[in-house]
C-alpha positions as CSV (number, residue, x, y, z in Angstrom):
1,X,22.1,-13.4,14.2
2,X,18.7,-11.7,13.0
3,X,15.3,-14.0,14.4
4,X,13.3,-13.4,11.2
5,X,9.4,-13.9,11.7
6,X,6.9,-15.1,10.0
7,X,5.3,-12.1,8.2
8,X,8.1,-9.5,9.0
9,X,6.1,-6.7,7.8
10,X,2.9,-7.9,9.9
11,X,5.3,-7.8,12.4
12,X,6.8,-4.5,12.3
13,X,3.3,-3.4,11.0
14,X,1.8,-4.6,14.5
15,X,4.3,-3.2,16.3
16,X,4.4,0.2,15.5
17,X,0.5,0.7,15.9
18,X,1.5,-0.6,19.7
19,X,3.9,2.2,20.2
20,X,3.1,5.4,21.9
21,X,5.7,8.1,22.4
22,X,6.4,7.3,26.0
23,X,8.6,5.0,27.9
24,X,8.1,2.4,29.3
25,X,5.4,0.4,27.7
26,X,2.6,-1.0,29.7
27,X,2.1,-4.4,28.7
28,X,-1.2,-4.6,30.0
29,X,-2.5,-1.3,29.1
30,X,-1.8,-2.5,25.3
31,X,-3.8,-5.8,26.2
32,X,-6.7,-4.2,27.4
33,X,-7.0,-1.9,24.8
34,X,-7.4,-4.8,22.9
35,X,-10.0,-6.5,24.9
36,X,-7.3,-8.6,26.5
37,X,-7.4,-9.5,30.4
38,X,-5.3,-9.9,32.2
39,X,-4.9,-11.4,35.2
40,X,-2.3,-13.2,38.4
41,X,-2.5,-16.9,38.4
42,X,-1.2,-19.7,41.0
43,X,-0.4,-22.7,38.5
44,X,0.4,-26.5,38.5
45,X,3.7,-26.4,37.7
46,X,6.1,-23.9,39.0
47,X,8.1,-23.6,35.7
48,X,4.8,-21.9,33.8
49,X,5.0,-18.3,33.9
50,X,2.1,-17.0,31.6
51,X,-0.3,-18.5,29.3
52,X,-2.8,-17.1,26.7
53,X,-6.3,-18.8,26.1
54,X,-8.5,-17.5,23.3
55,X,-12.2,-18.8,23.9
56,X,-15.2,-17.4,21.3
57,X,-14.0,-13.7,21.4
58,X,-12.7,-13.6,24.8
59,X,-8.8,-13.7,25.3
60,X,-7.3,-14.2,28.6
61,X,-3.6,-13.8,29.8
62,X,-2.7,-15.7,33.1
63,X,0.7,-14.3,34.4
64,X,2.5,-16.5,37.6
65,X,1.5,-14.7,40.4
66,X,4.9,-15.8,42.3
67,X,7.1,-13.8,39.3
68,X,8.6,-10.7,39.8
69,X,7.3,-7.7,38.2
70,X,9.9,-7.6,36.0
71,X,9.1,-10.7,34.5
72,X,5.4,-10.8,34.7
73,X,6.0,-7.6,32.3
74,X,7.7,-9.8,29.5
75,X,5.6,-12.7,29.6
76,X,2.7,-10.4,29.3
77,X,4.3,-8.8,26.2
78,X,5.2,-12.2,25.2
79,X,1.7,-13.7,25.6
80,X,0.7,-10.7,23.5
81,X,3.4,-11.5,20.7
82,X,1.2,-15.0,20.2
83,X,-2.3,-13.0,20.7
84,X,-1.1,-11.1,17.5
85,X,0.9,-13.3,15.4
86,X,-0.4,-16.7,16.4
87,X,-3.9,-17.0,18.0
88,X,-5.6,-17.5,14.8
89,X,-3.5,-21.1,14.3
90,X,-3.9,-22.1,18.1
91,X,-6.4,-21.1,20.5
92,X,-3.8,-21.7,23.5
93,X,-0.1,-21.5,24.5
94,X,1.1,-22.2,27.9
95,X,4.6,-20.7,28.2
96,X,7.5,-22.5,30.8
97,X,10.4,-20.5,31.7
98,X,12.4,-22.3,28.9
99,X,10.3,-21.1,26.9
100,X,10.6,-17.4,27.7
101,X,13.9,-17.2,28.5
102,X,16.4,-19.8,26.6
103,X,18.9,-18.7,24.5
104,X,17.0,-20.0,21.1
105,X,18.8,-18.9,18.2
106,X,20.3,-21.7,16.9
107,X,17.1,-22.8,15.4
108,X,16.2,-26.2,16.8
109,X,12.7,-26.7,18.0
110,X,10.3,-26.9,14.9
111,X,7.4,-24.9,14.0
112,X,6.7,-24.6,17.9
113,X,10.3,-23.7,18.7
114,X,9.6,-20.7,15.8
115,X,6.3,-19.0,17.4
116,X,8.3,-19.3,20.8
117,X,11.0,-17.2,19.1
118,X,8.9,-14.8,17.5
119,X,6.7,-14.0,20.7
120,X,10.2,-13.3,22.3
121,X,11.4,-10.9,19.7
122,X,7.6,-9.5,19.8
123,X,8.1,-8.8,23.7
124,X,11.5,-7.5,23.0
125,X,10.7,-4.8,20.2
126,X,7.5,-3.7,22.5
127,X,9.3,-3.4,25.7
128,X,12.7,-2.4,24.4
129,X,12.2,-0.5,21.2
130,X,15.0,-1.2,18.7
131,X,15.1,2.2,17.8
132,X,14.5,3.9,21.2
133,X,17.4,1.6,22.9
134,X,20.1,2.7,20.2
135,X,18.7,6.3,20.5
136,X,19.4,6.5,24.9
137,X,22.0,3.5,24.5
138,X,25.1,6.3,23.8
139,X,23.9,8.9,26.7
140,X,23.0,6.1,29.3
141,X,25.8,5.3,31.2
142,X,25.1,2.2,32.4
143,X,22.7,-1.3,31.9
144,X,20.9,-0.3,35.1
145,X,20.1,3.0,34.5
146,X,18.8,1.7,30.7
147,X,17.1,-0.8,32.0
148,X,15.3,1.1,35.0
149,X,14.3,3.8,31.8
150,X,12.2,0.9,30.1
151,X,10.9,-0.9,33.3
152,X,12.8,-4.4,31.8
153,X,15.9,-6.7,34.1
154,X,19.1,-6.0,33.4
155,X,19.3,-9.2,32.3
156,X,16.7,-8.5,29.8
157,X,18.4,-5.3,28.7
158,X,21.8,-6.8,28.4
159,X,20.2,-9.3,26.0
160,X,18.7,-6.7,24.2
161,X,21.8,-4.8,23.9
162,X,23.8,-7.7,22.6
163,X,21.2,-8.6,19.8
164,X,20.8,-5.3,18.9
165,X,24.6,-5.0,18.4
166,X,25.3,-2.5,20.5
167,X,27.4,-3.9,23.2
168,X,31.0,-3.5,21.5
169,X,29.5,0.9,21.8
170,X,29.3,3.2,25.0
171,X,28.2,0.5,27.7
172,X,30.1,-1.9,29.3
């Protein structure tokens, strides 16, 4: 099932002016070129693993500091997918593992639910480009390998994969 976003072309649109030519992405090189920091944070509750906070002009990303890298890379991409599609309607999101990582297609949730889903699919398409991932996805022989080439869990990639459509292909 397609996640459509709010804005699809603003989406795409953002997106592609993110992209370099190389792989993997550095979430956090993209933030600071945009005047984002960035920084390793011990919080309250174990199940937080990132937050954005936008106050006058300055934006700030906290990432758990107990997260591995893997992780801390897609809830910095994440937190990125609300800087650019949602920060102008909220000034803060504080993101909980659910958050980042449930299954949420099925739609339940609300208007918070949505964003949540869109700053997933964000951090998706800029650490696992759709059309880089279909282009190695037939030469790669395996999730690891693909997911070691982008810098992302296997986890993450397998999900990738499977949303993308790909999984009945080469891989298995």
């Amino acid at each position: 099932m397609a996640i459509t976003t709010q804005g699809d072309s603003k989406f795409s649109e953002i997106l592609s002016s993110l992209k370099s030519d190389g792989i993997p992405i550095d979430p956090i090189k993209v933030a600071r070129e945009h005047g984002i920091s960035v920084k390793n944070a011990k919080f309250y509750r174990d199940d937080i693993s990132g937050m954005i906070s936008k106050k006058d002009d300055e934006v700030l990303i906290l990432v758990n500091v107990d997260e591995p890298p893997y992780r801390k890379r897609f809830t910095i991409a994440h937190e990125l997918g609300h800087y650019f599609l949602h920060l102008d309607e909220q000034n803060e999101f504080v993101d909980t593992s659910i958050n980042l990582f449930r299954d949420s297609s099925n739609g339940e949730g609300g208007p918070v639910r949505a964003k949540e889903i869109e700053a997933n699919k964000f951090a998706a398409e800029l650490l696992m480009p759709e059309s880089k991932v279909s282009a190695l996805y037939k030469d790669v022989k395996s999730i690891s390998d693909l997911a070691r080439i982008f810098n992302v869990s296997e986890d993450a990639m397998s999900i990738r994969i499977a949303r993308l459509g790909l999984e009945d292909e080469v891989l298995k």
